[in-house]
N, C-alpha and C positions, 0 to 999 in steps of 0.2 A: 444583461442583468435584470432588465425592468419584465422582460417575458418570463426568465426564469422565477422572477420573486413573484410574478403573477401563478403562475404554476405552483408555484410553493406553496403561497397562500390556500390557493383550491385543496394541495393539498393536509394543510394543518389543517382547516376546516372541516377533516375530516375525523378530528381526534374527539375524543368526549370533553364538554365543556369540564373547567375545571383539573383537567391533569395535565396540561400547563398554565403554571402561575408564577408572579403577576399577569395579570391580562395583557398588558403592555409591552411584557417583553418578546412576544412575536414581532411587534412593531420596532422596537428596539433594533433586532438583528437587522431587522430589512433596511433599517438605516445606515446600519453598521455595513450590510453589503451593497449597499450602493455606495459608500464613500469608497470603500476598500479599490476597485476600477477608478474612480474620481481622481486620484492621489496619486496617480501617475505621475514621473517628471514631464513635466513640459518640451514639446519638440522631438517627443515620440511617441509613437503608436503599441501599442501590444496586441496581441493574444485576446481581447477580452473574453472569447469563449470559454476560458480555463475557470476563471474564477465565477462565473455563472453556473458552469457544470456543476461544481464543487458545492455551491449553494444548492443548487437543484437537490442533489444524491444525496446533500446531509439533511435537505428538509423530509427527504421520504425515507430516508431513515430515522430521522426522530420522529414519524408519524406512527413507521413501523414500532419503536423502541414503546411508544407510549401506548400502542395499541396491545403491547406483549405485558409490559409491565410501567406502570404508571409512576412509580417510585424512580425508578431508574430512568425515565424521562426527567424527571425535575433533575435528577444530574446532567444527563445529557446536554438539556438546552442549555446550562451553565458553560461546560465544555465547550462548545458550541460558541455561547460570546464570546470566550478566553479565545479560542482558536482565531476568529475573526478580529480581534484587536491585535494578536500576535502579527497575523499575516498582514495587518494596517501598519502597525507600530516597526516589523521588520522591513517594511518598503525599501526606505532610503538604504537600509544595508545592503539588501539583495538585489541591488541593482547595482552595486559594485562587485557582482559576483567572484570578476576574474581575480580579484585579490586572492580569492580560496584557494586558487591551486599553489602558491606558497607556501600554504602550512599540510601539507599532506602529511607528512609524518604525523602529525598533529592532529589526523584526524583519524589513522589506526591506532596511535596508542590512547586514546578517549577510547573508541571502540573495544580494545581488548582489557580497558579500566573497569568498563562499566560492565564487560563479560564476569570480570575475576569481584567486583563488590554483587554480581548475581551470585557470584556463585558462595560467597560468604553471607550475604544478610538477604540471602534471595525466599521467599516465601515458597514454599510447593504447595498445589493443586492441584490434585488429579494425578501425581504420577509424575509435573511435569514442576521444574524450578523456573518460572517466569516473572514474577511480581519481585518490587523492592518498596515494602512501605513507610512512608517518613510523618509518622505521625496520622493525620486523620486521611493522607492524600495517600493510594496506591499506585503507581506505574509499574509501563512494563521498559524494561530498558533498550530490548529487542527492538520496538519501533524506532528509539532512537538509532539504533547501532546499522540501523541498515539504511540509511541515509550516512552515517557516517563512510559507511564503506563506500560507496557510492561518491562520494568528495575526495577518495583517499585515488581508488581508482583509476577517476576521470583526470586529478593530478599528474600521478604515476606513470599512466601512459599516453599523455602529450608528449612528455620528454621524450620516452621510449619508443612509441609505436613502430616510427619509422627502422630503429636499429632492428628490434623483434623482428617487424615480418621481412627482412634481410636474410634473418639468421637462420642457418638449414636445422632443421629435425635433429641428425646426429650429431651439432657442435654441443655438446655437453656442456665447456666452459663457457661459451658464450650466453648459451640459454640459462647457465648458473647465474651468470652476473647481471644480466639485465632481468630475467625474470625473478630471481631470488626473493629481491625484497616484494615482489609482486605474492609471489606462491609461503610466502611466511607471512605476512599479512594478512591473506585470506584463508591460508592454511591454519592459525592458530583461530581465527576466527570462527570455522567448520570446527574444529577440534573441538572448541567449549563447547559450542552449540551440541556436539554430538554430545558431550560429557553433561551438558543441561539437557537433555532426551527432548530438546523440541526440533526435532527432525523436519517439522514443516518451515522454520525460519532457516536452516540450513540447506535444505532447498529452494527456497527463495535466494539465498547467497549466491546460491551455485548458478541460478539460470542467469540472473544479474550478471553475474562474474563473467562468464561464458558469453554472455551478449556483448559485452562491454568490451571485452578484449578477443572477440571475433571481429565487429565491427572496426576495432583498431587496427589489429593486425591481419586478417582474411587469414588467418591457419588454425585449420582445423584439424591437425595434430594436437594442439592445445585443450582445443575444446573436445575432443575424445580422453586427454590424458585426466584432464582435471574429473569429466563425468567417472571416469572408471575408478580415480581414486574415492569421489565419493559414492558409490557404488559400494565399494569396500568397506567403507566406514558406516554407511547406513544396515549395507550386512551384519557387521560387528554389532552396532546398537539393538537390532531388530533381534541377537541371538544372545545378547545380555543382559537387554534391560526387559524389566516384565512390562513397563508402561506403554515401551514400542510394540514388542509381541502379541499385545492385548489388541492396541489398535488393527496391528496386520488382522487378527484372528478376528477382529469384528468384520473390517470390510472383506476379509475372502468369504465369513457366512454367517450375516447376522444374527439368522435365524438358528444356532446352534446354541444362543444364551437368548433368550426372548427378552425374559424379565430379569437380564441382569445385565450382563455387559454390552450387549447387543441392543436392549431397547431404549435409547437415545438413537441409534441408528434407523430401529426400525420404524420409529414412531416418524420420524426426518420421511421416510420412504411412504407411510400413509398420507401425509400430510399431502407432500408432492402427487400422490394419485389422485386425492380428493379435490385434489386444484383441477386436475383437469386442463381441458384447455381454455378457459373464462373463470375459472376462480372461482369461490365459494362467495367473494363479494368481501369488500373489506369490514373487520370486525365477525363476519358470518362464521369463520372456520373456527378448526381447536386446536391450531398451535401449541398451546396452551400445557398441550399433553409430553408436548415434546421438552425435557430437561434445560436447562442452560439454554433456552433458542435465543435468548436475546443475545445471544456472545457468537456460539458455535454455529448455530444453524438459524440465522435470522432469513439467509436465503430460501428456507425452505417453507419458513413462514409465510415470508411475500407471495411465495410458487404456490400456496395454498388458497389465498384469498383472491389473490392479482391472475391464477392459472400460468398455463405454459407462454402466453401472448403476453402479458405481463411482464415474466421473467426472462424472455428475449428482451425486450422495447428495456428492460433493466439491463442488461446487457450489453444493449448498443448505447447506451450512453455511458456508461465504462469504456465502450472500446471507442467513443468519440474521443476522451479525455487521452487515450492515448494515442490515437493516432494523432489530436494536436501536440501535443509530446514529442511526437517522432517527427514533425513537420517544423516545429518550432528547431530541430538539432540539423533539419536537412537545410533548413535556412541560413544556418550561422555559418559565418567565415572562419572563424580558428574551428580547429581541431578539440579546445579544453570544452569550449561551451556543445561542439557538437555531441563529445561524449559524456560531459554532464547532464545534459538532455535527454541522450539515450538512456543514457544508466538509470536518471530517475523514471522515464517510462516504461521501461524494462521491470525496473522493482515494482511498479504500481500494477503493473497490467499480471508479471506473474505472480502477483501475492492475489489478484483475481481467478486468475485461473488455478491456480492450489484448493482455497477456501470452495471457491461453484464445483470443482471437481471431485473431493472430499464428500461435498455433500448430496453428489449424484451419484455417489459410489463409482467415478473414474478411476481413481487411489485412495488409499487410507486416508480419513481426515485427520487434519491438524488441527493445531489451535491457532491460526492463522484468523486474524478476523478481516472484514469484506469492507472494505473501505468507507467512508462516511454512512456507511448501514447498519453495523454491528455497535453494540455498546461498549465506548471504553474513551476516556480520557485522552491515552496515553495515543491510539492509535487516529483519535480525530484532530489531535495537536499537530501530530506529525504528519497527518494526509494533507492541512490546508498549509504548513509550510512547505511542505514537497510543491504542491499547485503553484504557489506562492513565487517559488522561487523557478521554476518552468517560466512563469509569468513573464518573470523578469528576463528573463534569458531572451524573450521574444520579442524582446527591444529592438526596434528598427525606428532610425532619425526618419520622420516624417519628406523629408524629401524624398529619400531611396524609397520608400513607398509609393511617393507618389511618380518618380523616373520608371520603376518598376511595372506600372498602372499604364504609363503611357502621357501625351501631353494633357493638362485639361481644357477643355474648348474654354476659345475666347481670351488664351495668353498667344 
């Protein structure tokens, strides 16, 4: 944590005096995230790498947020300390994790609650029903919902996994009665999603989903059945809704609407050239031209100033956070914590690879935002309790650490 905050610091350093204020609260969080590792229970060891990352990636994303727009930094770094007392103030709970899988049910119908109050008091923008706002505060409920799914899940199938990958391909009733409540859960949850046209959070569902219950059960009948039904459903959307249609027709050829539907796209796609591989230098570039970059395409902002070296070396500290993720579920002894583990580094990592893919024109972009990089309340609440609770998962008693290590000289 003390490398990371050093790191951090070089880089707020780099923001123009003055668009963050008070002075003090830079120093503030760094306090905040050194207690956050501090406050461990006693008599065990964690993970520290997770929550150093998590500071890392959000300090160079509020470098980014305030080099884009300076207004929207003074929210961010608020965001920002709410986040970091959350994942302080939730310690002692989330290290009682295993409680969680007792309330599964409990955690699709919150899921499919806060689907059905999107879809009644939900704000549209852009084509797309994402925001629910309560006064002076907007979220998006989506970040919650996919952590929920993720706890319903990892629940779900500890009981089950073992029956599942028993059960052959053509028993029909038996795949009815164990997967049922599996495939109506996640099935109503695709369903709104498709019905709220954000087709990038329903693919996020689905790779999660598919990981989750590959890794439980190794049948990949499943994981063929569930892809081709959404397949279907994304067909259906892409041929009824204009807002899906739009997006296909921007990323098959930008350049067919320059200056209208298309240039958000293409201006993403200058930006990225003009980086080069060394960057334009941070502050040097014009992001600037690009619409919405502080939400949609912050990555291509960075890729502008930081170049292509940059947005690898950004990259790989994403894919460090989740390879300790998958390290931390390859370690645990039960089954609940290993695929809560997976699950949540499975949503983290492909809600990365959606958003960098989108904005390299691999697929259509979403509105999917890039983890502690992008500008959004909703989406930096729920990345440092996602870390948060990883964290805790990576609980090991200090002896089996050190049995594990070997004897230490001189006992």
């Amino acid at each position: 944590m003390v490398v990371a905050l050093i790191l951090a610091a070089l880089t707020l350093r780099l923001i123009p005096h003055g668009a963050l204020v008070p002075d003090w609260l830079p120093f503030a969080l760094g306090a905040l995230a050194l207690a956050w590792p501090a406050l461990r229970p006693a008599g065990v060891t964690r993970d520290d790498t997770l929550p150093a990352l998590a500071v890392l990636l959000s300090s160079i994303g509020l470098a980014v947020v305030a080099r884009l727009q300076p207004s929207l930094a003074q929210k961010q770094v608020v965001w920002l300390a709410i986040s970091l007392v959350l994942a302080i103030v939730a310690g002692p709970w989330l290290a009682r994790f295993r409680i969680l899988a007792a309330y599964k049910y409990i955690w699709i119908l919150a899921a499919i609650a806060l689907f059905f109050a999107l879809a009644l008091f939900g704000q549209e923008v852009n084509g797309a029903r994402l925001w629910i706002r309560l006064g002076p505060v907007q979220f998006e409920p989506v970040e919650v919902i996919k952590l929920l799914v993720v706890l319903f899940m990892a629940s779900y199938l500890t009981e089950t996994a073992d029956v599942i990958a028993r059960t052959r391909p053509w028993s029909l009733r038996a795949n009815a009665k164990y997967l049922g409540p599996l495939f109506l859960g996640w099935g109503v949850s695709m369903g709104i999603l498709v019905f709220e046209r954000d087709i990038g959070m329903a693919s996020l569902l689905l790779a999660t989903f598919v990981a989750m219950l590959y890794v439980a059960t190794r049948r990949i009948d499943l994981v063929v059945g569930a892809t081709a039904v959404f397949g279907l459903a994304a067909w259906w959307a892409a041929t009824h809704y204009r807002y899906v249609e739009a997006r296909i027709a921007v990323w098959r050829d930008p350049f067919h609407d320059p200056l209208g539907a298309g240039y958000q796209a293409l201006q993403s796609l200058f930006s990225l050239g003009a980086g080069g591989l060394f960057g334009t230098g941070f502050g040097n570039g014009r992001p600037d031209y690009i619409p919405e970059v502080a939400t949609d395409y912050v990555y291509a902002a960075f890729g502008e100033e930081w170049g292509a070296i940059g947005s690898i070396a950004l990259l790989a500290v994403f894919l460090a956070v989740v390879l300790r993720a998958l390290r931390v579920a390859n370690r645990q002894p039960d089954l609940y914590a290993k695929l809560l583990a997976t699950g949540l580094a499975a949503v983290f990592g492909f809600q990365i690879v959606i958003i960098v893919g989108g904005v390299l024109r691999l697929f259509p972009l979403t509105g999917i935002t890039l983890p502690f990089m992008s500008y959004g309340g909703s989406s930096l609440v729920t990345n440092y309790l996602l870390v948060a609770l990883v964290w805790a998962i990576s609980s090991e008693p200090r002896d089996r650490r050190r049995d594990a290590s070997g004897p230490i000289a001189g006992e």
